[in-house]
TORKE-276589 format. One record per residue (C-alpha): residue number from 1; residue in three letters; x, y, z. Coordinates in steps of 0.25 Angstrom, whole numbers. Each point is the difference from the previous one (the first is absolute). Last residue first. Example, Ala and Ser with C-alpha at 12.3 -4.5 7.8 and 13.67 -1.06 7.14 Angstrom:
   seq   type      xx      yy      zz
     2    Ser      55      -4      29
     1    Ala      -6     -14       2
This chain:
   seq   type      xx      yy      zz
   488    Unk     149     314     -99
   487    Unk      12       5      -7
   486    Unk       9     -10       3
   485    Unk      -9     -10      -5
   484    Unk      -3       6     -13
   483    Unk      15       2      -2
   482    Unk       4     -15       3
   481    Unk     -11      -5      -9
   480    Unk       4       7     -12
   479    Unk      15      -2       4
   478    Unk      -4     -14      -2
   477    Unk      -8      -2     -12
   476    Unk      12       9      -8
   475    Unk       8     -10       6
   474    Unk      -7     -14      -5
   473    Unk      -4       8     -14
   472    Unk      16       2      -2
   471    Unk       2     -15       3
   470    Unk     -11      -4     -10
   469    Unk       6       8     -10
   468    Unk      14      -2       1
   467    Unk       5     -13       1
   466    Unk     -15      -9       0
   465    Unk      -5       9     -12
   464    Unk      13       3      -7
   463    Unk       3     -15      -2
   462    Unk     -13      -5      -2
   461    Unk       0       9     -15
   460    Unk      15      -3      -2
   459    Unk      -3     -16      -1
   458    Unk     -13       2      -8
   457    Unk       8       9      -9
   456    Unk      11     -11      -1
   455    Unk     -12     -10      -1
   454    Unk      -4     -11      11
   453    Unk      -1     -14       1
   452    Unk      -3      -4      16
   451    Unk      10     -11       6
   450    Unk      -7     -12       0
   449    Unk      -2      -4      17
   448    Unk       6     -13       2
   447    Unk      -6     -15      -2
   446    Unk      -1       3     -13
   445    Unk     -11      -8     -10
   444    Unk       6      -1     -13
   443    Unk     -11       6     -10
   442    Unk      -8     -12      -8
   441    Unk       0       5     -15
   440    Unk      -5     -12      -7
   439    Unk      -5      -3     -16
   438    Unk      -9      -8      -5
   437    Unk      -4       3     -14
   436    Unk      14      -2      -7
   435    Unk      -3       3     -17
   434    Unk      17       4       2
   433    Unk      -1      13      -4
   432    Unk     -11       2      11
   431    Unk       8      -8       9
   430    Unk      12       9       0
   429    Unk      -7      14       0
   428    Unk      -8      -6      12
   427    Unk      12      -6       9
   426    Unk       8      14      -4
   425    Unk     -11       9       5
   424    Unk      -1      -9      12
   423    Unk      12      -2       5
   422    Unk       5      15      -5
   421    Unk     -12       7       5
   420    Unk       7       7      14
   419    Unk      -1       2      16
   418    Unk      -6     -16       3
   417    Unk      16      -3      -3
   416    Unk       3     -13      -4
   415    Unk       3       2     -14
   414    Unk       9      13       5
   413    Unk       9      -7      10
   412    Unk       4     -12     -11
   411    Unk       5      12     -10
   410    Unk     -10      -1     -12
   409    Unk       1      14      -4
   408    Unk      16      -2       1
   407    Unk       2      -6     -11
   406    Unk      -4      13      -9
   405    Unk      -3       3     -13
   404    Unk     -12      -8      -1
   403    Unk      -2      -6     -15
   402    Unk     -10     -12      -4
   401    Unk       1      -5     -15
   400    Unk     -13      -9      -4
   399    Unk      -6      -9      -9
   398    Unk     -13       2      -3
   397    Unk     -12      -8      -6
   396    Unk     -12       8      -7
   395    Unk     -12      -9      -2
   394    Unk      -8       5     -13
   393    Unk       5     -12     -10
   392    Unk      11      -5       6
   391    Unk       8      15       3
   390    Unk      14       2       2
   389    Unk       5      14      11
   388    Unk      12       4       4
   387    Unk       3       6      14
   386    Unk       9      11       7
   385    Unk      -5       3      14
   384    Unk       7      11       7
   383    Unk       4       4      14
   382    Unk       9      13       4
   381    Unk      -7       8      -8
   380    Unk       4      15       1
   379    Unk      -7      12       2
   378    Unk       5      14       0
   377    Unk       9      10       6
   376    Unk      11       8      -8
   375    Unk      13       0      10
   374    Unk       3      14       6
   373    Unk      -4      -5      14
   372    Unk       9     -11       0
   371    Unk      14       8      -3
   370    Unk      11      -8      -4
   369    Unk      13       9       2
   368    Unk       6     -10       7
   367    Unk      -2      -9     -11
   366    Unk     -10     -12       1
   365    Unk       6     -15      -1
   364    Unk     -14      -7      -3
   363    Unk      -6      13      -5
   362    Unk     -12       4       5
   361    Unk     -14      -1      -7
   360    Unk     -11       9       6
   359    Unk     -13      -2       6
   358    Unk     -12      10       2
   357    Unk      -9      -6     -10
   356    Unk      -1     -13       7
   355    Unk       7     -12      -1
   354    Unk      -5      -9     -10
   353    Unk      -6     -16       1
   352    Unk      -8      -8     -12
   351    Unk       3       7     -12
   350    Unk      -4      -9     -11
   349    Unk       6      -5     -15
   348    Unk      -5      -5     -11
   347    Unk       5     -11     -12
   346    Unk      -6      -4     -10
   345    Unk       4      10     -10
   344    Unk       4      10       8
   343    Unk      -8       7      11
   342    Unk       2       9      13
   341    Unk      15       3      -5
   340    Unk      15       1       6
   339    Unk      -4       0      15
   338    Unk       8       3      10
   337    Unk       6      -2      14
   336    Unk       7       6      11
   335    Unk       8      -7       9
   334    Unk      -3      -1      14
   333    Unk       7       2      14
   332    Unk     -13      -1       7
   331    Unk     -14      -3      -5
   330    Unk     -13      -4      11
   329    Unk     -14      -4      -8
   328    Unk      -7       9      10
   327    Unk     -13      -2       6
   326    Unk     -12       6      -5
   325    Unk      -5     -11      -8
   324    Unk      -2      -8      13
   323    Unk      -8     -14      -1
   322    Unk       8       0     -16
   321    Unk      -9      -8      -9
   320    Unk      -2      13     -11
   319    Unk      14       3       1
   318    Unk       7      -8     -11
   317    Unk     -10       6     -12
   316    Unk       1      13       7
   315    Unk      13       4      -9
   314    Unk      10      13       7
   313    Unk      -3      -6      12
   312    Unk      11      14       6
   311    Unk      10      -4       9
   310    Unk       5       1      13
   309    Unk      14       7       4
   308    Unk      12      -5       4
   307    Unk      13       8      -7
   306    Unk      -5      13       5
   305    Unk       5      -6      14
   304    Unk      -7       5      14
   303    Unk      -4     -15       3
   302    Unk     -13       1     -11
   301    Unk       0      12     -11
   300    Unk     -15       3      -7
   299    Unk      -3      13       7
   298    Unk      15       3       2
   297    Unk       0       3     -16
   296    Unk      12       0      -6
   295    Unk       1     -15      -3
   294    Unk      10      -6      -5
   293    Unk       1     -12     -11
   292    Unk      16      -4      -3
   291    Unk       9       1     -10
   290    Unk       0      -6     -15
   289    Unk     -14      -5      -6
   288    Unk      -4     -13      -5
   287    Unk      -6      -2     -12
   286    Unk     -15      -9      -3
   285    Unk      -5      -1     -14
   284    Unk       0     -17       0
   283    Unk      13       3     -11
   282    Unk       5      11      11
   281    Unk       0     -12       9
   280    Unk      10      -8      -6
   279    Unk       7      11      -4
   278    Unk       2       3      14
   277    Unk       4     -15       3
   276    Unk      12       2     -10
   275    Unk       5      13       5
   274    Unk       0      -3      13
   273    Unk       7      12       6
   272    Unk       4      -3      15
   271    Unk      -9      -4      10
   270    Unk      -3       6      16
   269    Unk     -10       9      -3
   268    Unk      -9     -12      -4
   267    Unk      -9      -5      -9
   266    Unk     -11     -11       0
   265    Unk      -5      -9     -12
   264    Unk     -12      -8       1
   263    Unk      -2      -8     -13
   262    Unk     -14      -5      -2
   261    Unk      -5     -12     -10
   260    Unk     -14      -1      -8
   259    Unk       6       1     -13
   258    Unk      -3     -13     -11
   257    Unk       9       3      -9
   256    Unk      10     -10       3
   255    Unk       1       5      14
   254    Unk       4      14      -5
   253    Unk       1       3      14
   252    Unk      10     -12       3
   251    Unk       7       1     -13
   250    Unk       1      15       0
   249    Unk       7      -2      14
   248    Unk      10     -14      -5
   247    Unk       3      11     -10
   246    Unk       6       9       9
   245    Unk       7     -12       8
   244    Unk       7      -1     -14
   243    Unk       2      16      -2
   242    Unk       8       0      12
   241    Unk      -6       7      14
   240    Unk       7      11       7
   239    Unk       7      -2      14
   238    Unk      -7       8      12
   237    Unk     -13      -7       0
   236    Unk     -12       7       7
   235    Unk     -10     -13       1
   234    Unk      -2      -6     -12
   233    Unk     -16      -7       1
   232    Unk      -5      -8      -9
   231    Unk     -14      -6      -1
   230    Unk     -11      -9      -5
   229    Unk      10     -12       4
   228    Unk      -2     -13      -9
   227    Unk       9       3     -11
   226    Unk      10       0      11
   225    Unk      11      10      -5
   224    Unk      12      -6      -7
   223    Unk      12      -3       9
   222    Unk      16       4       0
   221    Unk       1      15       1
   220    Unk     -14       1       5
   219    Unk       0      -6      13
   218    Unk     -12      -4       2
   217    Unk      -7       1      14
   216    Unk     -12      -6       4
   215    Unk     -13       6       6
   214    Unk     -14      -6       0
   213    Unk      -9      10       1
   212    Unk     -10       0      12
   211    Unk      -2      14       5
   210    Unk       8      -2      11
   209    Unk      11      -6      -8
   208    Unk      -1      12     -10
   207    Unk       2      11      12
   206    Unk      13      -8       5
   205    Unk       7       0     -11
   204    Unk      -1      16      -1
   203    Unk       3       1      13
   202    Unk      13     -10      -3
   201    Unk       5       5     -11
   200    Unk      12       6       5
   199    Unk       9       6     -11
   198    Unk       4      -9     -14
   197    Unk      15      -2      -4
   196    Unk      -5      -5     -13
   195    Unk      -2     -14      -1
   194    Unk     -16       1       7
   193    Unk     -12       0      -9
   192    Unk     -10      -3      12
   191    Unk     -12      -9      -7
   190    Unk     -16       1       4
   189    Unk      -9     -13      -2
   188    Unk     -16       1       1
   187    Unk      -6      -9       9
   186    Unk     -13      -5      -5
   185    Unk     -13      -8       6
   184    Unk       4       8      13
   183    Unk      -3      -7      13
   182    Unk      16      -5       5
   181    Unk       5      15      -3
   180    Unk     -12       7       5
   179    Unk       2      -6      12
   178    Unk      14       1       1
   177    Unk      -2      15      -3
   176    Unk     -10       1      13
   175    Unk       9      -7       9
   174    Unk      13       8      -4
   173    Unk      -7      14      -1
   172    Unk      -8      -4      13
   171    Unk      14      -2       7
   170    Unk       5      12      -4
   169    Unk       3       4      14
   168    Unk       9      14       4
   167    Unk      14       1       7
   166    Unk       7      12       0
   165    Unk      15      -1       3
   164    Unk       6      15       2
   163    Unk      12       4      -9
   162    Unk      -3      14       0
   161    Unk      -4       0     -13
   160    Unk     -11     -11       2
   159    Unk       3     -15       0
   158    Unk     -11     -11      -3
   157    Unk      -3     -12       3
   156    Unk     -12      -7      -6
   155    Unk      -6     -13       8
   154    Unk      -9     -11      -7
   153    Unk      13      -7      -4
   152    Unk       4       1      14
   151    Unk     -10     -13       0
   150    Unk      10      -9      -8
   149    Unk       1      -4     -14
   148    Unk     -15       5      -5
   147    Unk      -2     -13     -10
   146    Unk     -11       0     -10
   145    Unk      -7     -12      -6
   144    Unk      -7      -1     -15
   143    Unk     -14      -3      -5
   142    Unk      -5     -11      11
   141    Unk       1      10       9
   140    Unk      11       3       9
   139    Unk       6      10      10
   138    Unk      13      -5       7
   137    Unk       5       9      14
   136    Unk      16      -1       2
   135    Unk       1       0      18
   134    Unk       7     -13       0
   133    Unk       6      -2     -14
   132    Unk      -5      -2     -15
   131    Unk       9      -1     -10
   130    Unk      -9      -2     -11
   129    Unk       3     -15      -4
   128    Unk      -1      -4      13
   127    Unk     -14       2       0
   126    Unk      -6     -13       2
   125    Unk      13      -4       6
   124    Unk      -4       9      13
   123    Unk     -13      -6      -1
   122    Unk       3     -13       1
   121    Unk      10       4      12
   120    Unk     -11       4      10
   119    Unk       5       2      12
   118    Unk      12       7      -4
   117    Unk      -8       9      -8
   116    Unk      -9       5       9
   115    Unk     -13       4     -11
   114    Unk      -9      15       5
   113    Unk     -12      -3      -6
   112    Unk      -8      10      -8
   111    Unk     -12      -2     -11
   110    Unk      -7       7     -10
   109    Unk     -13      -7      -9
   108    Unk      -7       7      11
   107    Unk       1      15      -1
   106    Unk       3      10       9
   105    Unk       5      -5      13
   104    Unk      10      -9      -7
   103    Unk       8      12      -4
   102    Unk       0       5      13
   101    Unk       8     -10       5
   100    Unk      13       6      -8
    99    Unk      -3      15       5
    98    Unk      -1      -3      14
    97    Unk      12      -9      -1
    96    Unk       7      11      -6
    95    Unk      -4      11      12
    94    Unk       5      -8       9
    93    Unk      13      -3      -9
    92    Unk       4      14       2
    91    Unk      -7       4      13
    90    Unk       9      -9       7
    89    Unk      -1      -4      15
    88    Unk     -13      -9      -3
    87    Unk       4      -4     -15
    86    Unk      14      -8       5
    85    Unk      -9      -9      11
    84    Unk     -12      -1     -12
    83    Unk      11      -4      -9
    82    Unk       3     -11      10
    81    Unk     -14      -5       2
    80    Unk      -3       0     -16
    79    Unk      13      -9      -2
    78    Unk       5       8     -12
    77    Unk       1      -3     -17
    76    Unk     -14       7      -2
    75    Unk      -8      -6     -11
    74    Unk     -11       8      -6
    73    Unk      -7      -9      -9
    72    Unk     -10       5     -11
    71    Unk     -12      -6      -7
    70    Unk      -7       5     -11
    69    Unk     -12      13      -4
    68    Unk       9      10      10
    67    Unk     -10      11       0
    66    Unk       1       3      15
    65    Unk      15       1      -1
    64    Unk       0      11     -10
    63    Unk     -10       9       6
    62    Unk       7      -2      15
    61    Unk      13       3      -8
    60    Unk      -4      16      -5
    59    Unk      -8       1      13
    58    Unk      11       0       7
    57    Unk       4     -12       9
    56    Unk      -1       5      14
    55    Unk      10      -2      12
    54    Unk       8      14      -6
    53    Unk     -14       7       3
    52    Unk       6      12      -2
    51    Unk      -3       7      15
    50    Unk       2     -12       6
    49    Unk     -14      -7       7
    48    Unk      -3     -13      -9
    47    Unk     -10      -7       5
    46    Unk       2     -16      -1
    45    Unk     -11      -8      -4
    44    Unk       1     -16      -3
    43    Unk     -12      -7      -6
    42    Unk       1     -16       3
    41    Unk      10       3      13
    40    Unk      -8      14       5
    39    Unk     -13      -8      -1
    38    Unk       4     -12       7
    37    Unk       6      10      11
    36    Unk     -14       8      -1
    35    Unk      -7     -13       2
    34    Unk       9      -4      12
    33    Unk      -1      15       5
    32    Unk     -17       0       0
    31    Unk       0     -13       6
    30    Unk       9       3      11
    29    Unk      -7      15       2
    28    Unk     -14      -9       0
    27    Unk       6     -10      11
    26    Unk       4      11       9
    25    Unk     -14       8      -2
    24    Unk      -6     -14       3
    23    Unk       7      -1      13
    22    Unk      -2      13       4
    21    Unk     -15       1      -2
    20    Unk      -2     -15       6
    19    Unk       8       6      12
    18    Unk      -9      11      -2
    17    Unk     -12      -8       3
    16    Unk       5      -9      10
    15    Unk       4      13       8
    14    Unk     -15       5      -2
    13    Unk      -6     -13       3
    12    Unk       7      -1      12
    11    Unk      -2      13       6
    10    Unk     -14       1      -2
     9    Unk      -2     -14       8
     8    Unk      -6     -11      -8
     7    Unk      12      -9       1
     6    Unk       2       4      15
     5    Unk     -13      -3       2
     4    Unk       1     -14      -6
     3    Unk      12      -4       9
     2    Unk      -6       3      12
     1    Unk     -12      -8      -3
């Protein structure tokens, strides 16, 4: 009797009650974090808090990933536990195993696993063909496979001019490329003319690989071009061409008379004459100039040197795609160009980059008495497209003669820099002669502040402001204060 009053007493049916409250909120949260963890694992969702989202894929590769139509592996070459260890005190290779797997996030027919070598040798021979080594990644489909070497491949380094080391990530360059390479039904074939005491290449290289081509070099002097290549490149030779490797050129643009092939050639301050390559051009209406692009104006003049300036899209037919038109294509240390007709015969030429109308032309070795500011100013190309033109029937086919007049506009630091349109400019004007749709212009990602792009007058302006002008407003606001005050 005791016992049924206490169970029908107030106080035992309200603790009972919230006992059974607590316990069941308990068990609800449980449930409620074990489906959310089974959630999380099928449909994984990070949130991405820097200021650049640098743990995001843009939107550029998250398109591309998502219509993947066939099936692609991502093979990481690393213990998944280990690499997590090294990622977790490292925001290099954190941020590059955030990239990899994000891959997989968008589209199905992708897939990621992290392989351990040693403990799985019939993979390592799988692949032993392709060097592959702890750390290499492997992206394959059933069309072809590519191998990243190592994961510091998806790292840029970098020195400025003060010999500071800046780092920044390219890691979704390097994966989106890869895929592109292993899904397209068609990769076109580039070739580096090398024999002649060619300058660094390397960011020029490096901006076809990431855009798919396949890049060999041929030395020129003992080989015939690939037939198979769409494209050339000479890159800033410094001994002249024979009148043999000039023909294996007409050959491989004539391409038995069928067209359809690109030459890139790139000048530079540092050559001497070459009389026989500047013929060459002169027969596709293109000459190269003596003495160096400067600009006059400060408007237009970058790191406080009239010999870097921006230039004018002299042709919109290349510009059209550009996400910012309005940044510059950066020049320095240039050589002028020009063109020797618009149209002859068959052939036509293009103006595709000038510097403005305020620029001069200075002398390589300029006399003492060399005055800038009594120089004419006028425009002068500084890129122009040659090409000749065969019909079949009333569809035109073109070979062309490409012309930059300087190396140094594809400097490794200025194709990775967000601050001007050379990677992307270049990346479309190439593809477009090449009949290339897909194209990729992914900005390294910096794990340091960019330093900002400004102009001479740009430079001059900020300087008088916080110098002068903003220090002179500080007093004047003072002693304003300090006399009302005192007279109060």
């Amino acid at each position: 009797m005791k016992k049924l009053k206490i169970l029908n007493s107030r106080r035992f049916k309200h603790g009972s009650m919230a006992t059974i409250l607590t316990v069941g909120f308990i068990a609800l949260v449980i449930v409620i974090n074990v489906i959310a963890n089974l959630l999380l694992a099928r449909f994984p969702v990070n949130i991405d808090l820097t200021e650049d989202n640098i743990y995001q894929l843009t939107q550029e590769s998250v398109d591309y990933a998502k219509n993947v139509k066939t099936d692609v592996d991502i093979y990481v070459c690393a213990d998944h536990s280990t690499l997590e260890s090294i990622a977790s005190s490292t925001v290099y290779y954190k941020q590059a195993m955030e990239i990899i797997e994000a891959y997989e996030k968008q589209n199905s027919h992708i897939n990621v696993e992290y392989v351990n070598l040693l403990e799985e040798p019939e993979f390592a021979n799988e692949y032993a063909g392709y060097n592959v080594s702890e750390y290499s990644i492997i992206v394959k489909s059933d069309k072809r496979v590519k191998v990243i070497a190592s994961l510091t491949d998806l790292l840029d380094q970098q020195y400025d001019s003060q010999g500071n080391t800046k780092i920044s990530s390219k890691a979704e360059q390097v994966m989106t490329s890869a895929l592109m390479y292993v899904t397209d039904e068609e990769v076109l074939k580039a070739s580096l003319l090398t024999g002649h005491s060619e300058t660094d290449i390397s960011g020029f290289t490096s901006l076809l690989n990431s855009n798919n081509y396949e890049v060999t070099e041929q030395n020129i002097t003992t080989e015939e071009l690939d037939p198979e290549a769409s494209m050339a490149v000479i890159y800033a030779p410094t001994t002249d061409y024979t009148n043999e490797e000039l023909k294996k050129l007409d050959a491989f643009l004539d391409n038995d008379g069928k067209f359809g092939k690109t030459l890139i050639y790139i000048a530079s301050v540092n050559q001497p004459d070459l009389p026989n390559l500047e013929e060459f051009l002169g027969e596709w209406g293109i000459e190269i100039g003596d003495g160096l692009a400067y600009e006059t104006n400060t408007k237009n003049v970058y790191g406080q040197q009239g010999y870097i300036m921006g230039l004018d899209y002299t042709d919109t037919d290349y510009t059209a795609d550009l996400r910012q038109p309005d940044l510059p294509f950066l020049s320095y240390y240039t050589r002028p160009l020009s063109a020797k007709w618009e149209e002859y015969s068959n052939a036509t030429t293009k103006v595709l980059l000038s510097t403005p109308e305020t620029s001069i032309v200075v002398p390589l070795n300029p006399d003492e008495d060399f005055d800038v500011n009594s120089q004419p100013q006028e425009s002068h190309p500084v890129a122009i497209l040659g090409q000749r033109t065969r019909y079949e029937g009333t569809d035109p086919t073109s070979s062309n003669v490409l012309v930059f007049g300087g190396d140094t506009m594809f400097n490794a630091q200025v194709l990775a820099s967000a601050n001007y349109n050379n990677n992307e400019y270049t990346v479309n004007l190439v593809n477009k002669l090449m009949g290339k749709e897909d194209s990729l212009n992914i900005v390294s990602v910096s794990f340091d502040q960019e330093a900002l792009s400004i102009t001479q007058s740009q430079y001059m302006t900020f300087s008088i402001v916080f110098m002068f002008a903003l220090p002179i407003v500080c007093v004047i606001v003072g002693i304003v204060i300090w006399v009302v005050r005192r007279h109060k």
